[in-house]
RODO-2510 file (C-alpha; in nm, 4 decimals, decimal comma):
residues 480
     n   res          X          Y          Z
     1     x    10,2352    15,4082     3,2793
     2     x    10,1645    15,3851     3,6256
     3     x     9,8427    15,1729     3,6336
     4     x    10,0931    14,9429     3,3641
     5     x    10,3300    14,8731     3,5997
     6     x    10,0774    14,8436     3,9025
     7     x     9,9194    14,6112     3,6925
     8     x    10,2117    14,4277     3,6281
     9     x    10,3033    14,4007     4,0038
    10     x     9,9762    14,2738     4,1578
    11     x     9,9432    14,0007     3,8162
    12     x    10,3267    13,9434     3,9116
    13     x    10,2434    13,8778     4,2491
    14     x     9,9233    13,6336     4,1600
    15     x    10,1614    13,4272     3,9529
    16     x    10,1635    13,5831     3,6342
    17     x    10,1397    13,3837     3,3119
    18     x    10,3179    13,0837     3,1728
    19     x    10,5167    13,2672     2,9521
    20     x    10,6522    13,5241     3,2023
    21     x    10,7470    13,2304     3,4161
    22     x    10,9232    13,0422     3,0918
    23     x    11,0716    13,3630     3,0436
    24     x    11,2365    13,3614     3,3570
    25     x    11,3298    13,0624     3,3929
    26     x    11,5411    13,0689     3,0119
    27     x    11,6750    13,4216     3,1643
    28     x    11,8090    13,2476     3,4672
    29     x    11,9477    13,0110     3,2324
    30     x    12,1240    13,2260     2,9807
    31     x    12,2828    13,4890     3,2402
    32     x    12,6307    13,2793     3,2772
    33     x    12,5979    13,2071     2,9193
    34     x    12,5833    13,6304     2,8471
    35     x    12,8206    13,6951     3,0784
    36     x    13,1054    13,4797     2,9433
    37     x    13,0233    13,6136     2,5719
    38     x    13,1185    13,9429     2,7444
    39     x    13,4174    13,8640     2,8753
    40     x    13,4845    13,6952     2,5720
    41     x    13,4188    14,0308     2,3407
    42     x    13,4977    14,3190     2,5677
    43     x    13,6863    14,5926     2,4191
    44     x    14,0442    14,5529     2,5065
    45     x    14,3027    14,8385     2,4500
    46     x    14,5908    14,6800     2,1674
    47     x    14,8040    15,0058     2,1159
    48     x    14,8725    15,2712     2,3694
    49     x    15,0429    15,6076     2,3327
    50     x    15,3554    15,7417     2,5214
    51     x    15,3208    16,1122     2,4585
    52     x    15,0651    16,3352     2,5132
    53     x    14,9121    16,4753     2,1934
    54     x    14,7428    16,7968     2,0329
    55     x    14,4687    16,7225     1,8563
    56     x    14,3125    16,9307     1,6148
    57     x    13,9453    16,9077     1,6968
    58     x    13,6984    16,6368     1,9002
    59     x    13,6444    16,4238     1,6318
    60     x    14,0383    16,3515     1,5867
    61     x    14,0658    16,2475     1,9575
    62     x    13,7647    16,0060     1,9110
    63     x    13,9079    15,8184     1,6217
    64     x    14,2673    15,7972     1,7823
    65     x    14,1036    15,6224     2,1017
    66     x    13,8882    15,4013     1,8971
    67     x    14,2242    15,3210     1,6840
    68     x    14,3989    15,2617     1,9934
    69     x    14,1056    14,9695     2,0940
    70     x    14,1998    14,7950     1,7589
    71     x    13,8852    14,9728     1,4915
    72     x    14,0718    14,9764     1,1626
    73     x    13,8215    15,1771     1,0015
    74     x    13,9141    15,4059     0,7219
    75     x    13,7857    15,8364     0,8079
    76     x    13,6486    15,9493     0,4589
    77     x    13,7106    16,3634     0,4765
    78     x    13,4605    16,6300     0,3461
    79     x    13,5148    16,9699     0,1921
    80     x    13,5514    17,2893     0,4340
    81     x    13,5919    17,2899     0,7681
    82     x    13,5040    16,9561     0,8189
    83     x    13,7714    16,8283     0,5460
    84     x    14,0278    16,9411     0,7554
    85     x    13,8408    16,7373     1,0617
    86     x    13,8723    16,4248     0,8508
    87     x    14,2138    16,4618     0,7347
    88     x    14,3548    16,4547     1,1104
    89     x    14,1094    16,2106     1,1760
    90     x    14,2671    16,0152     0,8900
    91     x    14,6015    16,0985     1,0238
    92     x    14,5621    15,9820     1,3139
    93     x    14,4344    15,6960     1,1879
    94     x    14,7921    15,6116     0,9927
    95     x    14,9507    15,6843     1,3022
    96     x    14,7828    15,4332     1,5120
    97     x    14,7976    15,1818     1,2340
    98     x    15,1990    15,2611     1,2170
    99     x    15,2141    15,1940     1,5626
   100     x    15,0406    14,9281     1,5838
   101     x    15,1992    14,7017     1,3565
   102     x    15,5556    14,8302     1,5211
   103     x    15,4224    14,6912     1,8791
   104     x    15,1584    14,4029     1,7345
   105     x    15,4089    14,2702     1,4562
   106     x    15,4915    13,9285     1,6302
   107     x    15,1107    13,8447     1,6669
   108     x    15,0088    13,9606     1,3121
   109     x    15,2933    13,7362     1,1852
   110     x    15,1773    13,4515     1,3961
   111     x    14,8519    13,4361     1,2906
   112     x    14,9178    13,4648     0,9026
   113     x    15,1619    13,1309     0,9589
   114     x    14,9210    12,9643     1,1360
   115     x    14,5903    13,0376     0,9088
   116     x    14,7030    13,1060     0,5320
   117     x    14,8181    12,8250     0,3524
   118     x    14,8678    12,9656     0,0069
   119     x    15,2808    13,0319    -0,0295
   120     x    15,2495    13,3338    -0,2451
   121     x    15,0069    13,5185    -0,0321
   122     x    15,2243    13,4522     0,2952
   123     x    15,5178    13,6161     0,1138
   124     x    15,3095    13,8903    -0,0574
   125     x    15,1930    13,9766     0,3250
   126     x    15,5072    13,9247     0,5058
   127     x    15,6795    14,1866     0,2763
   128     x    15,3823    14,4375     0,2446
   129     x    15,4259    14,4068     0,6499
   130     x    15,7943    14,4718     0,6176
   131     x    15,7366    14,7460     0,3873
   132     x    15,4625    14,8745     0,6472
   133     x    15,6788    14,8583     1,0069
   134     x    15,7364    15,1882     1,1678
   135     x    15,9930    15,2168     1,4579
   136     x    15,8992    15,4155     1,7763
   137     x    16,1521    15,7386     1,6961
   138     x    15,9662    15,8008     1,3662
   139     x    15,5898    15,7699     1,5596
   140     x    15,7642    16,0625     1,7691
   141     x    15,9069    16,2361     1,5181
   142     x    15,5631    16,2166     1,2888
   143     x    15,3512    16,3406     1,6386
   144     x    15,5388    16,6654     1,6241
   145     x    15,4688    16,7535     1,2885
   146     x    15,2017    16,9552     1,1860
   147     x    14,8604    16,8795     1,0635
   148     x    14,9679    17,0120     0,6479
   149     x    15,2757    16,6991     0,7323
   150     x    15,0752    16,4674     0,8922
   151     x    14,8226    16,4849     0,5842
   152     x    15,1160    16,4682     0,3490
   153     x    15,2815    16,1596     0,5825
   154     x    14,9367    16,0117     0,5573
   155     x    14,9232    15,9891     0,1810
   156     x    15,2302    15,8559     0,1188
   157     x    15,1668    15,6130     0,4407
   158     x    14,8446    15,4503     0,2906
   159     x    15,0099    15,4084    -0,0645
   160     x    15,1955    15,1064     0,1566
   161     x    15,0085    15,0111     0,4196
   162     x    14,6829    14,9451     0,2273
   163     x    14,8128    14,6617     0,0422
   164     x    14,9438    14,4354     0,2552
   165     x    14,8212    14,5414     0,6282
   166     x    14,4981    14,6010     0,5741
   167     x    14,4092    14,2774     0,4430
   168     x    14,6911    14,0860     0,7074
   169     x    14,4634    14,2731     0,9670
   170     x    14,1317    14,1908     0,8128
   171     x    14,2156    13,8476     0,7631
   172     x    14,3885    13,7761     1,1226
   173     x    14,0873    13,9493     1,2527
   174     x    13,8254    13,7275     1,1129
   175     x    14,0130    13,4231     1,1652
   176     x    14,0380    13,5063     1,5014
   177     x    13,6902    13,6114     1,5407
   178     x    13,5938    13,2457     1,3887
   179     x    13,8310    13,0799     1,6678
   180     x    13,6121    13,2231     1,9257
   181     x    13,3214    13,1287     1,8040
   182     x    13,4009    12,7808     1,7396
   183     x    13,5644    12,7808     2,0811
   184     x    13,2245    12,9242     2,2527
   185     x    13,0209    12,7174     2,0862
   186     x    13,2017    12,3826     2,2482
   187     x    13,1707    12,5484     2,5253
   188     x    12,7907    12,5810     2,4863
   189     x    12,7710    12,2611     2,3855
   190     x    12,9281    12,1329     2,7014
   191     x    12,7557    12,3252     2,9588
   192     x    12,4037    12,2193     2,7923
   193     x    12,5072    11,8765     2,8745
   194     x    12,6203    11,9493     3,1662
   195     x    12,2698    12,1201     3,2481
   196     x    12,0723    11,8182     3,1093
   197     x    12,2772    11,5867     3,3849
   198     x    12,2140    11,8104     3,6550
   199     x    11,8735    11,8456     3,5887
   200     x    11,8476    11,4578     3,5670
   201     x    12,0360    11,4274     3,9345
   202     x    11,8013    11,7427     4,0228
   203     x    11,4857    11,4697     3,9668
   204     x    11,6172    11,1869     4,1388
   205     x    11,7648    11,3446     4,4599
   206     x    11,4208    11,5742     4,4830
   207     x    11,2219    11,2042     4,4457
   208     x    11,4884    11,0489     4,7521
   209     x    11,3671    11,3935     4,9452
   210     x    11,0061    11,3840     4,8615
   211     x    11,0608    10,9876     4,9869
   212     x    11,2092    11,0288     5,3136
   213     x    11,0194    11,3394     5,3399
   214     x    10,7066    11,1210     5,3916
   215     x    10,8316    10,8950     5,5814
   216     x    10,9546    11,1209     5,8475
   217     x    10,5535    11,2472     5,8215
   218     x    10,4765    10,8868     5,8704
   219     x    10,7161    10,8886     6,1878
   220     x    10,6464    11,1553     6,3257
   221     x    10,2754    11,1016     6,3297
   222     x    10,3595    10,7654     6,4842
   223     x    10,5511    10,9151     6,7608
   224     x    10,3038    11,1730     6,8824
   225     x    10,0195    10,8951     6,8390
   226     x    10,2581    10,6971     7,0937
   227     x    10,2927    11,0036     7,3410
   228     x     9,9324    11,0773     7,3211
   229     x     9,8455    10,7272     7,4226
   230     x    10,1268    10,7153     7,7054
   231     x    10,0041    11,0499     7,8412
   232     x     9,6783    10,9252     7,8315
   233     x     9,7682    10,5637     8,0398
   234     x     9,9648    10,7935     8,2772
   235     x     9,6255    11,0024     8,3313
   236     x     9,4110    10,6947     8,3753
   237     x     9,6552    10,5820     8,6763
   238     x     9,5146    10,5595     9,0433
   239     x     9,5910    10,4520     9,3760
   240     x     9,3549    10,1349     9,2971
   241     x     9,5200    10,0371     8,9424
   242     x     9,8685    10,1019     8,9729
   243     x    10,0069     9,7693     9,0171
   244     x     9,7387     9,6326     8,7425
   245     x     9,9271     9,9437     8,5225
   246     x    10,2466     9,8245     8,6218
   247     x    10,2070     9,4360     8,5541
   248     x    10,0383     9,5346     8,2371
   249     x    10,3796     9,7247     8,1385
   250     x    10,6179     9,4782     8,2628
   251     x    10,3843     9,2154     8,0027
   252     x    10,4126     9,4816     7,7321
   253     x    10,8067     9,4917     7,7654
   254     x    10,7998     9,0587     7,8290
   255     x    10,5646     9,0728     7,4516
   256     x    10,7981     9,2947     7,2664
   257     x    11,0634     9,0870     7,3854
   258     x    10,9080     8,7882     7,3029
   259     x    10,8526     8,9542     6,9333
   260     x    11,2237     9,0158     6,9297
   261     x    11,3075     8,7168     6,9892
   262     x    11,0658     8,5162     6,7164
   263     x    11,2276     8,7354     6,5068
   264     x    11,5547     8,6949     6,5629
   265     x    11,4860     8,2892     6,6104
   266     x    11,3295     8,2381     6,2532
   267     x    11,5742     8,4985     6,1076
   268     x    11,8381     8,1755     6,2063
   269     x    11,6742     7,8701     6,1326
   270     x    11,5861     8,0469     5,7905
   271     x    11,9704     8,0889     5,7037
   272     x    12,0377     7,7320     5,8681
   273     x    11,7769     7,6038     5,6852
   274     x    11,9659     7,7701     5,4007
   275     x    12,2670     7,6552     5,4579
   276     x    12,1850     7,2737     5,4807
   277     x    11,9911     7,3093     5,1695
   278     x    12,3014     7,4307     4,9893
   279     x    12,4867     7,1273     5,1468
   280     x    12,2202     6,8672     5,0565
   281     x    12,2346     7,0025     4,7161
   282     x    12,6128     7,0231     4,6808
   283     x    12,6817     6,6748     4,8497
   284     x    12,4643     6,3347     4,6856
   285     x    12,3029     6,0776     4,8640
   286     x    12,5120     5,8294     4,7106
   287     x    12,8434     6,0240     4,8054
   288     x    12,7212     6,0208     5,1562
   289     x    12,8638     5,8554     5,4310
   290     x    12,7274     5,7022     5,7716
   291     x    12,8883     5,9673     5,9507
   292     x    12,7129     6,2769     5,7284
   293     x    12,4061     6,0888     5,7694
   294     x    12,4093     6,1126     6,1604
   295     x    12,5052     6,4547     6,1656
   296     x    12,2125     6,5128     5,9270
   297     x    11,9919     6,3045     6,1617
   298     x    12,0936     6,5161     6,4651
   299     x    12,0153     6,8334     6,2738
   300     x    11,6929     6,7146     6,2079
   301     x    11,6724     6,6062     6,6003
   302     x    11,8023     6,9861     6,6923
   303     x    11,5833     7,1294     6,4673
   304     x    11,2589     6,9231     6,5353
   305     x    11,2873     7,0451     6,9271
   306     x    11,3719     7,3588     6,8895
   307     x    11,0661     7,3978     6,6278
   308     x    10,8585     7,2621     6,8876
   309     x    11,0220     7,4884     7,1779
   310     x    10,8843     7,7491     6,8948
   311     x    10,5625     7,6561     6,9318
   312     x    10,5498     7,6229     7,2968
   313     x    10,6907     7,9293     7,3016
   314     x    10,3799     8,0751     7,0433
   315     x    10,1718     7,9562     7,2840
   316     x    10,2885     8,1266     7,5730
   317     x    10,2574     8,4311     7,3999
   318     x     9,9049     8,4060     7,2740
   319     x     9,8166     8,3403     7,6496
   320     x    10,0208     8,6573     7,8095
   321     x     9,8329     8,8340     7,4757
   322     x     9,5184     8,7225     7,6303
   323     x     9,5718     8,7595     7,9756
   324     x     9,6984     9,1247     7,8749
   325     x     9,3639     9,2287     7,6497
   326     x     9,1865     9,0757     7,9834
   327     x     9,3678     9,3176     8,2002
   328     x     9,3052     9,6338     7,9239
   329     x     8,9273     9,5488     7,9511
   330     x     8,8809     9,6148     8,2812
   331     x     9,1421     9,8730     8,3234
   332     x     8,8649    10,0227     8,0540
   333     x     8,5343     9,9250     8,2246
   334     x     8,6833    10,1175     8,5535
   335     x     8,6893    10,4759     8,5297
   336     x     8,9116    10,7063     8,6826
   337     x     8,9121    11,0182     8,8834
   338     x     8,9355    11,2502     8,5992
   339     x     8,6102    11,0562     8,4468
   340     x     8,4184    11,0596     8,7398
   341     x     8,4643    11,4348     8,8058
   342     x     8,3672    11,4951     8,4196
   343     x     8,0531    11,2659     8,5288
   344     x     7,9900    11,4850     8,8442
   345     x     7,9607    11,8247     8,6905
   346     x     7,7919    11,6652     8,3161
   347     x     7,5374    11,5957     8,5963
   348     x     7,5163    11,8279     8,7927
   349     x     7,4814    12,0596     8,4521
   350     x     7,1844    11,8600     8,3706
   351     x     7,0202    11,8660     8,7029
   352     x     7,0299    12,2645     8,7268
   353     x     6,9257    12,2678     8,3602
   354     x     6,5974    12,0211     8,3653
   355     x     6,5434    12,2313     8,7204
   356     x     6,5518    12,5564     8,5324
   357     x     6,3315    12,3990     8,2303
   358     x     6,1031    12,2729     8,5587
   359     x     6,0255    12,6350     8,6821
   360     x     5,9590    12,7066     8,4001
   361     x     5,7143    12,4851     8,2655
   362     x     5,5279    12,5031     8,6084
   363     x     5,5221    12,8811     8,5459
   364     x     5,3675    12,8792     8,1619
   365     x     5,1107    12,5984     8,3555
   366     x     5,0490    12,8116     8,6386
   367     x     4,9628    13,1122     8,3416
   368     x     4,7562    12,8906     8,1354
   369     x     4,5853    12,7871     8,4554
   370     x     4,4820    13,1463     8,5613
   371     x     4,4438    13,2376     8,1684
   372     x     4,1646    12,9314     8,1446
   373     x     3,9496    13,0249     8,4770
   374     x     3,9694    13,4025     8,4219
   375     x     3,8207    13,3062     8,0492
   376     x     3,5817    13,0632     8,2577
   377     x     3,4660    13,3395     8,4806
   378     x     3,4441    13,5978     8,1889
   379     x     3,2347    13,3687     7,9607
   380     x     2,9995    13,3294     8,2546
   381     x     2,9589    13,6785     8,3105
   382     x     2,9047    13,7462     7,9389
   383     x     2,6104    13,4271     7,9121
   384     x     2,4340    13,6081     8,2209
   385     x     2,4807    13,9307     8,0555
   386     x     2,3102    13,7718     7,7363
   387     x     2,0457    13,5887     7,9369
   388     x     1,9968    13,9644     8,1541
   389     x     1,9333    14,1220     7,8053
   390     x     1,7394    13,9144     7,6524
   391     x     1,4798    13,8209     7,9388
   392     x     1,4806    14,1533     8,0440
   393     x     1,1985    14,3251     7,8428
   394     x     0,9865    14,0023     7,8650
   395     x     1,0228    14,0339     8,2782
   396     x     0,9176    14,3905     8,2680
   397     x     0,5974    14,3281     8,1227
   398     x     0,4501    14,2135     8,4433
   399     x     0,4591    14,2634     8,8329
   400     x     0,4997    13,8630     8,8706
   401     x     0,7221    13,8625     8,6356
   402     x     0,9436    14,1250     8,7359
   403     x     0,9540    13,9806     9,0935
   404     x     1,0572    13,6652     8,9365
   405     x     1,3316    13,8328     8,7445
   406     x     1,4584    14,0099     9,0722
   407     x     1,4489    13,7168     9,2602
   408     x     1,6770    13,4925     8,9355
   409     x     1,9417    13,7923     8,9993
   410     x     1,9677    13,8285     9,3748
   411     x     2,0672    13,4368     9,3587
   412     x     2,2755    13,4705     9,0507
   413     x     2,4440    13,7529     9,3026
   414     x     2,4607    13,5122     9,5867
   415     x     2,6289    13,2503     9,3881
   416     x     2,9038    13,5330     9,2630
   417     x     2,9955    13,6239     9,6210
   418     x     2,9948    13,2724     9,7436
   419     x     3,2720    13,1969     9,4128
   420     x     3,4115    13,5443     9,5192
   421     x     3,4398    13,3990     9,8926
   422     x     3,5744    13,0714     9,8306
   423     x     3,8611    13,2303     9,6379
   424     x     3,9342    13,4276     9,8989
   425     x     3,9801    13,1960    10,1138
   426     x     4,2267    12,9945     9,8563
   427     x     4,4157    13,2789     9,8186
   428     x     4,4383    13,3161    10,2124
   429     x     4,5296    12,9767    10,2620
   430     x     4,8438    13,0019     9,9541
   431     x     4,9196    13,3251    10,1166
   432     x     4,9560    13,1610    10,4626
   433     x     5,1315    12,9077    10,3126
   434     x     5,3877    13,0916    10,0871
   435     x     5,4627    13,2903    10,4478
   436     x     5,5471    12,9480    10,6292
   437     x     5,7738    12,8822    10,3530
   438     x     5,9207    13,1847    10,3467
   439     x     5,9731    13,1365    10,7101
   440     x     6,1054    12,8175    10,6847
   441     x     6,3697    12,9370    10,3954
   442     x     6,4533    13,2009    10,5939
   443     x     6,5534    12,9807    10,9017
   444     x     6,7420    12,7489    10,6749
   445     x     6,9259    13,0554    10,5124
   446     x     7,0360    13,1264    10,8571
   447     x     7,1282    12,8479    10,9255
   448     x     7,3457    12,8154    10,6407
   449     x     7,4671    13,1475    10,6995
   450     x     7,5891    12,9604    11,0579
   451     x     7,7209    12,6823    10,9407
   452     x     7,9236    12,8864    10,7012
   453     x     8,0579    13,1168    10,9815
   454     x     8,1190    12,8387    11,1772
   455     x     8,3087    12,6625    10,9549
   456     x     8,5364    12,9763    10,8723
   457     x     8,6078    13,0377    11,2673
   458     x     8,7174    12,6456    11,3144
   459     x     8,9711    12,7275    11,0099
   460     x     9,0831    13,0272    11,1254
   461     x     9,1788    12,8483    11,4573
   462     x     9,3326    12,5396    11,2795
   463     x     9,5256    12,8018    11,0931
   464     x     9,5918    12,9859    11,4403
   465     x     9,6747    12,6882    11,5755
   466     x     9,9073    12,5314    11,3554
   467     x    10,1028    12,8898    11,3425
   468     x    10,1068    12,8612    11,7467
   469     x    10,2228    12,5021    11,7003
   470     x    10,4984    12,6332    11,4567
   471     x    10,6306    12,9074    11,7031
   472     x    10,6257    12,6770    12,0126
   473     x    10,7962    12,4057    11,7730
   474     x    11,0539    12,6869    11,7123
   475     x    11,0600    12,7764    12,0321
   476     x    11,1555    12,4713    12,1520
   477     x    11,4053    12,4126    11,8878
   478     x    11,5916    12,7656    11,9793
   479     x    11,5845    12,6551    12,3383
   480     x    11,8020    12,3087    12,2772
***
């Protein structure tokens, strides 16, 4: 059970299937629905006792509370104990049923008037009723008998009562019960189409949202373009293009103007134009007087000069517009502070970088370099080794030839140490060298080092000397 309903949860939580959703949905639904059938057919108490009673056993109290919420169900008895059981419960059952037709005897009546339609059955009913009433004194007097004269009271009760209020009851009952029904099923009817509109106004005013959902997107997209590009002008102003920035905004302002104006301008002559089309139409040639004619003439006149005021005016604009793209391009082709530092450090990042790559290329050259003449030197030592080795039983044959062989080596030696010398002496001479550098970085480290001192002890006195400059200021100020 556990692992069920964990299952449950976590496929619950993913989304669950179609059905479960559907499910939910029709449950959502059909809770108002349940809840007026409810109302509709809770129990509701018809009869209720004055007196306290004695009953007999259990079973007798639970059929006199069930009689008393209108169950007109007959108690069939059994033999022994439980005989006795069923004959109060039967009792009590008479007694309820006295009762209730001495306090529900209006509302039986109306309903049998309003729902039977056969004359002889009315009047068989209205007299089995009569036959059937009970007053209130004789429920009281019949509580206080005993359970041998209620059973007697009960026999004699049912002879009556079965013939004409049992059926009255059955019949009122189901009529009523058909009422309801009928009644809740107009109601049904009505809040399904009142559902079905809903739902409809549900679409449209969620398409409206969705609508001017987007186009407050759209807006407010538009807006933070706009701020973006007005923080950005405001960044690229300088001491050097600030009145370029500012005649470049008072020609933005003069163009939207300008556009307002067009607008506005050909927004009128449209609905002139309009107008005096409706008139022409309305109003012949023929019907047309000298006087119409002029004032049709100077319309024309009016409207011919201000069309070409229009177009003057179109002109001017395309020239500010160009003027204004001018101005953008080389507000562009300068770059400002904020560029020009980026510059700065992009190079300065590149000069440390190809002087890093620098040291060390010249220090894989400077291995290779040593790597090649130490394999030089060795593969010279190895081809004199091979040379020593293989001449060297042929020179030991023979005094000459040993002499020979002696002589070969000693200048074979001479040439080592003279290779030996001469790289010495490089190696003196980069040694000396490296040590004048050194001395020479050294100086300029010190000198640095002075510079730097001496440039903290000339602030340190402009900061003294301002503060001395502040008290004496004071000073003076105190002493006025």
């Amino acid at each position: 059970m556990f692992s069920e309903a964990m299952f449950n949860k976590a496929y619950k939580a993913q989304g669950g299937h179609t059905s479960d959703s559907t499910f939910q949905e029709s449950l959502k639904e059909s809770l108002p629905f349940l809840s007026v059938l409810k109302e509709t057919y809770k129990p509701k108490r018809r009869f209720r006792r004055t007196e306290k009673l004695a009953f007999a056993s259990p079973a007798a109290h639970v059929q006199y509370v069930l009689l008393e919420y209108g169950d007109q169900g007959q108690t069939q008895g059994t033999t022994g104990a439980e005989g006795a059981e069923g004959e109060a419960a039967a009792a009590l059952q008479a007694l309820a049923a006295a009762g209730g037709i001495a306090e529900g005897e209006d509302d039986e009546e109306e309903l049998v008037d309003e729902d039977l339609v056969d004359e002889e059955m009315r009047k068989n009913l209205q007299a089995a009723g009569a036959a059937g009433k009970a007053s209130k004194g004789q429920v009281g007097n019949l509580v206080g008998m005993q359970s041998d004269d209620i059973s007697r009271a009960k026999a004699a009760y049912d002879a009556e009562q079965e013939s004409g209020d049992g059926l009255q009851s059955r019949l009122g009952l189901a009529d009523a019960h058909k009422r309801q029904v009928a009644s809740l099923e107009k109601q049904i009817a009505v809040y399904e189409t009142r559902a079905a509109q809903l739902k409809l106004l549900e679409g449209e005013l969620k398409g409206d949202v969705d609508g001017l959902l987007g186009e407050l997107r759209q807006l407010g997209a538009d807006n933070e373009q706009i701020v973006s590009e007005m923080e950005e002008m405001e960044g690229m102003e300088t001491e050097e293009n600030r009145a370029d920035l500012a005649r470049l905004k008072s020609l933005v302002i003069l163009n939207e103007n300008l556009k307002q104006q067009e607008t506005k301008f050909k927004a009128q002559c449209k609905k002139q134009l309009g107008e005096l089309n409706e008139k022409i139409a309305t109003v012949g040639d023929a019907d047309m007087d000298d006087e119409e004619k002029r004032k049709l003439e100077q319309i024309e006149q009016v409207y011919a000069k201000d069309f070409a005021k229009f177009s003057k005016v179109r002109q001017l604009l395309a020239k500010k517009n160009q003027e204004i793209s001018f101005v953008q391009r080389k507000i562009d082709d300068i770059p400002t502070r904020t560029e020009l530092v980026q510059y700065e450090r992009r190079f300065v990042e590149l000069h440390d970088q190809v002087a890093s790559k620098l040291d060390e290329t010249k220090k894989h050259f400077n291995t290779f370099n040593n790597l090649t003449d130490r394999t030089e030197y060795l593969e010279k030592e190895l081809n004199f080794l091979d040379s020593v080795h293989a001449n060297y039983s042929t020179s030991m044959s023979g005094s000459e030839n040993k002499s020979k062989f002696l002589e070969e080596v000693s200048s074979v030696h001479n040439d080592v140490d003279n290779c030996v010398n001469q790289v010495e002496g490089k190696l003196t001479k980069a040694g000396e060298e490296r040590n004048t550098l050194q001395d020479e970085y050294n100086a300029l480290m010190e000198n640095q080092r002075a510079y730097f001192k001496a440039c903290k002890d000339f602030q340190d006195e402009c900061t003294k000397n301002e503060y001395l400059e502040s008290m004496r200021t004071q000073g003076e100020q105190a002493a006025e």
